[in-house]
VEXDREN-2710 file (C-alpha; in Angstrom, 1 decimal):
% VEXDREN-2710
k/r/px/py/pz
1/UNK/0.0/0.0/0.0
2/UNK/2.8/2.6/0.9
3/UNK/4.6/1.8/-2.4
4/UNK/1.2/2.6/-4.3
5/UNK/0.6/5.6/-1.8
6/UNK/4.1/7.0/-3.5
7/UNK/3.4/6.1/-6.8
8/UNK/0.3/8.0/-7.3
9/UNK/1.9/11.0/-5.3
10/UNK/4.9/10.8/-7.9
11/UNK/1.9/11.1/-10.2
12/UNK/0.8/13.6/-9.3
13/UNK/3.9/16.2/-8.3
14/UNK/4.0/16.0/-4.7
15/UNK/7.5/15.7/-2.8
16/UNK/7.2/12.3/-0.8
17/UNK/9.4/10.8/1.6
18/UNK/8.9/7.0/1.5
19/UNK/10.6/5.4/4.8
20/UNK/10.2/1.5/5.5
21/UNK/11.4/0.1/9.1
22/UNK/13.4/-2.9/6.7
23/UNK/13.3/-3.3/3.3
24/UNK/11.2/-2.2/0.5
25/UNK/8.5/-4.7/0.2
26/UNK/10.2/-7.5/2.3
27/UNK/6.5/-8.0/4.8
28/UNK/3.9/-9.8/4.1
29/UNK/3.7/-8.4/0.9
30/UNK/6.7/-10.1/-0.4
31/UNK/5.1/-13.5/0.1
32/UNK/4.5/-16.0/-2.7
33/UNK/0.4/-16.4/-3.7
34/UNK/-1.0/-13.2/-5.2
35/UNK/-4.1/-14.4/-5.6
36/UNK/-6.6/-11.5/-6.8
37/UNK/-9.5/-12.9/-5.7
38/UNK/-13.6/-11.3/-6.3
39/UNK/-16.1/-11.6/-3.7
40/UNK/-18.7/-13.8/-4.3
41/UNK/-21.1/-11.4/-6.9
42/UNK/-24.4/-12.1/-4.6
43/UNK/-25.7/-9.5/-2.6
44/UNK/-23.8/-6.5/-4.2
45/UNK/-22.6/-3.6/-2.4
46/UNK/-21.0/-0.7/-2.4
47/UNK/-17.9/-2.6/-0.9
48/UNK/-18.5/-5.7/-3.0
49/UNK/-18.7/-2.6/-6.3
50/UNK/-15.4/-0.9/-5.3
51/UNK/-13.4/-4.2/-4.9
52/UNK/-14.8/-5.5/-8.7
53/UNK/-13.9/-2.2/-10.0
54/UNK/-10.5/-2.5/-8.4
55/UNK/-9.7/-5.2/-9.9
56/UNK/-10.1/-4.7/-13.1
57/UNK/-8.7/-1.3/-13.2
58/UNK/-5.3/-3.5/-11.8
59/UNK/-4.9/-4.8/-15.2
60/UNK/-4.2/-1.1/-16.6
61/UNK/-2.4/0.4/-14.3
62/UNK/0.0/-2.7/-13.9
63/UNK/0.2/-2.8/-18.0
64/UNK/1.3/1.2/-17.6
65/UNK/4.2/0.4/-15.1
66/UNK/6.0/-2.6/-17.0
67/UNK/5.6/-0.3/-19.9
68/UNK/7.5/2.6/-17.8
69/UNK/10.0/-0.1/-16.3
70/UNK/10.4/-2.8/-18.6
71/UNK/9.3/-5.5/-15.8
72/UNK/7.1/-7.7/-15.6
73/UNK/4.7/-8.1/-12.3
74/UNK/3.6/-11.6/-13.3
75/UNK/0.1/-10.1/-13.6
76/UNK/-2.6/-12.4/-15.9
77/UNK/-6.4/-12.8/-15.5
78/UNK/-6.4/-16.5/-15.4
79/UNK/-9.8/-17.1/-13.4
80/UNK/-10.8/-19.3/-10.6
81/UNK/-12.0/-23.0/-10.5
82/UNK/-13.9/-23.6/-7.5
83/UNK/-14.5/-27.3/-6.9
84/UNK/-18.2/-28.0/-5.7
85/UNK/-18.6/-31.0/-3.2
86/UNK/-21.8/-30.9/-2.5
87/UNK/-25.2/-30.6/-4.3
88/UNK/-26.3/-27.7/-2.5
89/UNK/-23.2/-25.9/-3.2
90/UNK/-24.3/-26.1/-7.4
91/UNK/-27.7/-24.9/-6.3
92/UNK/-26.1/-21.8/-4.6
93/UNK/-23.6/-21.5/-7.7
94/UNK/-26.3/-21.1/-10.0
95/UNK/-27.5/-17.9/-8.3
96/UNK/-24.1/-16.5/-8.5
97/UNK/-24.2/-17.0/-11.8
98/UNK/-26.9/-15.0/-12.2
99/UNK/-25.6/-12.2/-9.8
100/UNK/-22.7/-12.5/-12.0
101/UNK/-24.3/-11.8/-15.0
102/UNK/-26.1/-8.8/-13.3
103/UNK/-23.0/-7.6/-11.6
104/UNK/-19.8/-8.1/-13.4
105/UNK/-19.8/-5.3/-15.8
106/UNK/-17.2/-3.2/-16.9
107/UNK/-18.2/-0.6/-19.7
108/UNK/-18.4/-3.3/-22.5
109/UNK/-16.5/-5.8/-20.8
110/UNK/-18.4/-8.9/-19.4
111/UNK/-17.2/-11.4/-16.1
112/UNK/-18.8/-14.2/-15.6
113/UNK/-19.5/-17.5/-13.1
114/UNK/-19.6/-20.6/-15.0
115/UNK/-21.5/-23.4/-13.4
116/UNK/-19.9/-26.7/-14.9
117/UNK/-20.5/-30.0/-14.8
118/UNK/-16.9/-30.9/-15.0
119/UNK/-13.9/-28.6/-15.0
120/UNK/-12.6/-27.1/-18.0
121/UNK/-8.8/-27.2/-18.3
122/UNK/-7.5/-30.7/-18.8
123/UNK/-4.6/-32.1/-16.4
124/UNK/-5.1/-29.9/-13.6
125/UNK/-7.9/-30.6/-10.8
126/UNK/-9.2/-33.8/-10.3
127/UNK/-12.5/-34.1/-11.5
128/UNK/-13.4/-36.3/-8.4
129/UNK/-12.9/-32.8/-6.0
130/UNK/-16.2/-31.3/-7.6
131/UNK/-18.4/-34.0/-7.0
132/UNK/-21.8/-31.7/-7.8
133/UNK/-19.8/-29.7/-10.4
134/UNK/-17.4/-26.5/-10.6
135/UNK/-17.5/-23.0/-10.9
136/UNK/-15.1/-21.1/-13.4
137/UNK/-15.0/-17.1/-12.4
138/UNK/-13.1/-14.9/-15.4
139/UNK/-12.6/-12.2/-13.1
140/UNK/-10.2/-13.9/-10.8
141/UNK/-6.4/-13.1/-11.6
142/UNK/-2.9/-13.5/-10.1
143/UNK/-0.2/-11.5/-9.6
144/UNK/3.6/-12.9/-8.5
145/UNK/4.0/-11.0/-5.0
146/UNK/7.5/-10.1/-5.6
147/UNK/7.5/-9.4/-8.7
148/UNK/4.9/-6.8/-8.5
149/UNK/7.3/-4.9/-5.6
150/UNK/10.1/-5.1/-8.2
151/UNK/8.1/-3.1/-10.4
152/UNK/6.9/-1.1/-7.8
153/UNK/10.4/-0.2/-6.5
154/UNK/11.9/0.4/-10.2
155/UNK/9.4/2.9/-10.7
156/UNK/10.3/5.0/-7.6
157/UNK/13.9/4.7/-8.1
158/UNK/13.5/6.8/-11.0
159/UNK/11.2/8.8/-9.8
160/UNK/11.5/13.1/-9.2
161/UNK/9.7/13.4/-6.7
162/UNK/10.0/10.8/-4.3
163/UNK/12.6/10.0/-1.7
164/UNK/13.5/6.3/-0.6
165/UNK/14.8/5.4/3.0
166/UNK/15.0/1.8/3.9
167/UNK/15.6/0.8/7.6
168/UNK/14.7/3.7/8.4
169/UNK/12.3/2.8/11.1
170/UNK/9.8/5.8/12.8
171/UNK/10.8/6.1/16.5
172/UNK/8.6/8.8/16.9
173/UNK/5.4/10.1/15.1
174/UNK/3.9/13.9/16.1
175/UNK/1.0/14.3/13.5
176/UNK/0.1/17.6/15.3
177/UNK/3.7/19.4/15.1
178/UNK/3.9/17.3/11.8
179/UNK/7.6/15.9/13.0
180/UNK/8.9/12.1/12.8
181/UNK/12.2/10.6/14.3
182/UNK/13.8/8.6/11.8
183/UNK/17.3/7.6/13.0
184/UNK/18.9/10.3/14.7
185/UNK/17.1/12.2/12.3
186/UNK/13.9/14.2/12.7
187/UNK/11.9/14.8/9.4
188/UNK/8.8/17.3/9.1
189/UNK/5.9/16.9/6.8
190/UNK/2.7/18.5/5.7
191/UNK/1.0/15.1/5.6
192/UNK/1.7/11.8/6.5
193/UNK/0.3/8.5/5.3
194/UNK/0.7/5.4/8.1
195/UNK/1.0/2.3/5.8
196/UNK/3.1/0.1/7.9
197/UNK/1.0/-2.8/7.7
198/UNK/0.0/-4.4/11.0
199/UNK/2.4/-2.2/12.7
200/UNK/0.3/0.7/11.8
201/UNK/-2.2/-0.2/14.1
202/UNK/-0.1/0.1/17.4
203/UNK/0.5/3.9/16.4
204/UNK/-2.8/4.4/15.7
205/UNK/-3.5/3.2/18.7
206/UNK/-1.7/5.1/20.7
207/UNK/-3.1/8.0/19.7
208/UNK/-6.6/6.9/19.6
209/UNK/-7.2/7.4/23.7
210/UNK/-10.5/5.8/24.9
211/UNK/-10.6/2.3/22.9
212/UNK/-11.9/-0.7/24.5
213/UNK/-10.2/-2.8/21.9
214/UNK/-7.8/-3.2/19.6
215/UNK/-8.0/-1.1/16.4
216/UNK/-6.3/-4.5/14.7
217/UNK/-3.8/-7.3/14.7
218/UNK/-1.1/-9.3/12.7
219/UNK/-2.7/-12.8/11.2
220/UNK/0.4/-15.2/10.3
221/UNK/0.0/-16.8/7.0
222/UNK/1.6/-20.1/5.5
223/UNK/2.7/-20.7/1.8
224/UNK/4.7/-22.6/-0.3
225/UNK/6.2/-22.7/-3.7
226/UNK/6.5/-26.1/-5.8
227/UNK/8.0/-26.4/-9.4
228/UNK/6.3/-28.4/-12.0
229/UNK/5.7/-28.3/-15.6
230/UNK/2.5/-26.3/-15.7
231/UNK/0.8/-23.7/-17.7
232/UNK/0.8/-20.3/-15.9
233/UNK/-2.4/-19.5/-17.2
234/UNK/-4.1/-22.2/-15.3
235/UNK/-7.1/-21.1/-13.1
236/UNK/-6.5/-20.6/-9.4
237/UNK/-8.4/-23.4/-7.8
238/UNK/-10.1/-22.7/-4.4
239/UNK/-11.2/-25.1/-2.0
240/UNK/-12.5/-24.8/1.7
241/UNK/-9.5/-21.9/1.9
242/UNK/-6.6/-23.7/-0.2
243/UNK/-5.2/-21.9/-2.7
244/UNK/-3.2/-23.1/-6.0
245/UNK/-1.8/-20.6/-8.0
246/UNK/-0.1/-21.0/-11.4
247/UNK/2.4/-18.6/-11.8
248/UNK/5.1/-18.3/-14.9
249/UNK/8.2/-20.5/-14.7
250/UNK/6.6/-23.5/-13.9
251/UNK/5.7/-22.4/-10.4
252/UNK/2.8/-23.3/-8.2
253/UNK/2.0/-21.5/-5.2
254/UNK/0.2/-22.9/-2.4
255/UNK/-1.1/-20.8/0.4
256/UNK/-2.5/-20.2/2.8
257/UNK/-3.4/-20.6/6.8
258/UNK/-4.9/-17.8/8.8
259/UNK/-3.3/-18.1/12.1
260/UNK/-4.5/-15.6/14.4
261/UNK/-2.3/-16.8/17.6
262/UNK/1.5/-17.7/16.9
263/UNK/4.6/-17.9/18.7
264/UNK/6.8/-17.7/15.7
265/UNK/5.7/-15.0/13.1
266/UNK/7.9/-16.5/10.1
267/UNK/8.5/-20.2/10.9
268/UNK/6.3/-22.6/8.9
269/UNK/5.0/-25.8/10.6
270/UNK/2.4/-28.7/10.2
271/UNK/-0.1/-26.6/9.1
272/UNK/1.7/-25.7/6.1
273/UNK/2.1/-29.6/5.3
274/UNK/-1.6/-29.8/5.9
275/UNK/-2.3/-27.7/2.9
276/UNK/0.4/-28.7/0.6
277/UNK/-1.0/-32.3/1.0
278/UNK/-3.9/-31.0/0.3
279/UNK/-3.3/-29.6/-2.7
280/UNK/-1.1/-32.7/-4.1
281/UNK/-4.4/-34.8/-3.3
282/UNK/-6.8/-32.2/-6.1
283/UNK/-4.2/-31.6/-8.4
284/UNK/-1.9/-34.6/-9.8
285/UNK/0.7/-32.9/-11.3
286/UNK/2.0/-31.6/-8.3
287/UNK/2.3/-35.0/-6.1
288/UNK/5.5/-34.8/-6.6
289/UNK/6.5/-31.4/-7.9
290/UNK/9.3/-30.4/-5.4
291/UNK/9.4/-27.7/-2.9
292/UNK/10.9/-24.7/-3.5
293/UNK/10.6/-22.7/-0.4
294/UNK/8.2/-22.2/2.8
295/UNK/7.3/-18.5/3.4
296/UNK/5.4/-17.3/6.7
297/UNK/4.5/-13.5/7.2
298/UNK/2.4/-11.3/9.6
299/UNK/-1.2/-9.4/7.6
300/UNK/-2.6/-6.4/9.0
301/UNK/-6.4/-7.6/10.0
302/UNK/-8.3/-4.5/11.0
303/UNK/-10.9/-5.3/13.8
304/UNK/-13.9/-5.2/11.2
305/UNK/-11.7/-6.8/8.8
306/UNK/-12.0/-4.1/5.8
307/UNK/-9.1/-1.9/5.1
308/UNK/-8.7/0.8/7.2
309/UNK/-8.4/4.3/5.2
310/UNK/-8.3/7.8/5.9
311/UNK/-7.7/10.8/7.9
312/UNK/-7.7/10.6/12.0
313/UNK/-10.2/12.2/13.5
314/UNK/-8.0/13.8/15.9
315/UNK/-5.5/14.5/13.6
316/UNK/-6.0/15.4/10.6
317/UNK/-2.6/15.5/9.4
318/UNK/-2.3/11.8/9.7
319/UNK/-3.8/9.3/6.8
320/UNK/-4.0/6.2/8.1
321/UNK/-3.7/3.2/5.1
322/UNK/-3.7/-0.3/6.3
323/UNK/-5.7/-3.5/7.1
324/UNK/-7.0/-5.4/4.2
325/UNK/-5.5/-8.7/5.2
326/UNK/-6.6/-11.4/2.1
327/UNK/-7.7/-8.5/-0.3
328/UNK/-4.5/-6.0/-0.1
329/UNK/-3.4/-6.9/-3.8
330/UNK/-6.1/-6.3/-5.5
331/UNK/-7.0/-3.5/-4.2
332/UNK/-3.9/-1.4/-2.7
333/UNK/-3.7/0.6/-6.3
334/UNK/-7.3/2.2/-5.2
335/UNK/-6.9/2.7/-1.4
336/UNK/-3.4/4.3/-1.8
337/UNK/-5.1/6.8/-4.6
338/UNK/-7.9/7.5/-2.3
339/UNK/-5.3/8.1/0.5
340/UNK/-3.2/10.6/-1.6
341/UNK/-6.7/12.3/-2.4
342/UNK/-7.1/12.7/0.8
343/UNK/-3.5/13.9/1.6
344/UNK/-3.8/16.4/-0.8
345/UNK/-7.4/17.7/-0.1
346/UNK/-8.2/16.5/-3.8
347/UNK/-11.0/14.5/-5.1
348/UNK/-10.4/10.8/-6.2
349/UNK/-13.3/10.6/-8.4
350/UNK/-14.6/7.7/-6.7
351/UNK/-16.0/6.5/-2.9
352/UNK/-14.5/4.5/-0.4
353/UNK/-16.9/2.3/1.3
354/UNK/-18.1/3.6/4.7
355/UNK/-16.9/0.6/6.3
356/UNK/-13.4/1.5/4.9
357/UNK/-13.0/4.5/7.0
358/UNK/-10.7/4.7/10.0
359/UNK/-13.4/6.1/11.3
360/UNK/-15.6/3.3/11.3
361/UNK/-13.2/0.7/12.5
362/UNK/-12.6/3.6/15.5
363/UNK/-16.0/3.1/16.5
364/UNK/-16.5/-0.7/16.7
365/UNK/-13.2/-0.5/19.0
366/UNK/-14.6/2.0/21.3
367/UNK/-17.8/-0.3/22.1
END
């Protein structure tokens, strides 16, 4: 988010100072899924409308920094199989599909949620996972985590406008004398956008006085990378929370637990196993693919799970740009805009979801 934060302020002229605590990209965005997964198109909202729209405005502005960069993010619309064990799971589908239909519209472009019988890509789930059927989604996509940040960074290194310090963590934060202590050094600013990830939310805190509970906390995820002779523009398959993800180079991703209590925030353990065995069981061309490497990281979770976005009501210098936790990648391109918006006492052109506001989130900790 902070990364996209300084890309659209690069965009648009303003002097930024971009300090991470480590390295550029190296939390728990520099993990190994990058699933860019839709909500499910029933019961549309204004939350469910400005995640759709998010993602498929990703595709573009993705496309416009590989073309200023010469990278590649590892970005393709590939879909989402959904295995369907049950028969009233293809009774539910079928609604969707409808909702889809209804929902999934873009100017001329159409999404839709195929109800199947049987999957549609040879080779790649077993047919015996969906016993009452599948669902394809076209609106699903993937992005390679790491990739992306490469990008990311290569655009601000050559940017005017912005300023890079790594480890270069914020001792101290005054919103209201606009002053931060970075090292022995203390830097001022006009404005100042808090997208630290889950350690946002201890700042916040702190200068949130009357909260009965947290504002959020770090949920430890598990994932893994296998290599095996796949196409990359496979479908992400979902099931009961597993993800498979193909990604270019014959890669697979696997991913990922939701582990709310830890004592290690980057080991991986058992429940990492559970999944990749999991995964070998649906798909047969990774029973014995190899792994590559185990990743564990920390997510920001909000306490009403939505990202948390915008100014603090006591202080009004402070944007606050966080949370997410499963949706971050499709979506950080549009929060981070919104947040510069708001940084710079512009309008966006578009509406964050009320539930989005740190506002909101402020209130369900104070009850």
């Amino acid at each position: 988010m902070g990364l996209w934060a300084a890309v659209h302020a690069e965009r648009r002229g303003i002097s930024t100072l971009l300090a991470d605590a480590g390295r550029l990209g190296r939390g728990a965005s520099g993990g190994l899924l990058g699933a860019l997964m839709p909500h499910m198109p029933d019961r549309w909202s204004q939350k469910k409308q400005f995640q759709f729209d998010a993602l498929v405005s990703l595709e573009a502005e993705i496309a416009a920094l590989e073309a200023a960069t010469g990278l590649s993010a590892g970005y393709n619309r590939s879909g989402r199989l959904i295995p369907l064990p049950k028969p009233h799971l293809n009774r539910i589908a079928r609604g969707h599909s409808e909702d889809a239909e209804r929902h999934w519209r873009a100017g001329e472009r159409r999404f839709h949620w195929h109800v199947l019988d049987r999957p549609d890509v040879d080779g790649w789930v077993e047919a015996s996972a969906g016993e009452s059927g599948f669902v394809h989604d076209t609106l699903a996509g993937r992005v390679a985590p790491r990739s992306l940040i490469s990008v990311l960074v290569a655009f601000l290194q050559q940017a005017k406008h912005v300023r890079i310090m790594e480890n270069a963590d914020v001792a101290d934060l005054d919103p209201d004398r606009g002053t931060a202590a970075i090292g022995s050094k203390t830097v001022t600013f006009g404005r100042c956008i808090l997208a630290a990830g889950h350690r946002s939310f201890p700042l916040l805190q702190d200068l949130t006085p009357g909260l009965k509970q947290p504002l959020g906390q770090p949920v430890k995820g598990q994932a893994a990378l296998l290599k095996a002779e796949i196409d990359p523009a496979l479908p992400t398959i979902f099931l009961d929370g597993l993800y498979v993800v193909a990604h270019e180079g014959g890669h697979a991703a696997i991913g990922s637990t939701s582990e709310n209590r830890f004592d290690d925030p980057v080991s991986t353990d058992a429940q990492l196993d559970a999944l990749i065995e999991a995964a070998r069981a649906i798909v047969p061309i990774l029973r014995d693919a190899p792994i590559v490497e185990r990743w564990a990281g920390l997510r920001p979770k909000a306490i009403d799970r939505d990202p948390m976005i915008g100014r603090h009501p006591d202080h009004p210098r402070l944007i606050a740009l966080t949370g997410g936790f499963k949706v971050s990648f499709g979506l950080a391109h549009r929060l981070a805009e919104a947040a510069v918006c708001i940084a710079d006492d512009t309008d966006c052109g578009f509406l964050l979801p009320e539930s989005f506001a740190i506002s909101s989130h402020i209130a369900v900790a104070s009850r």
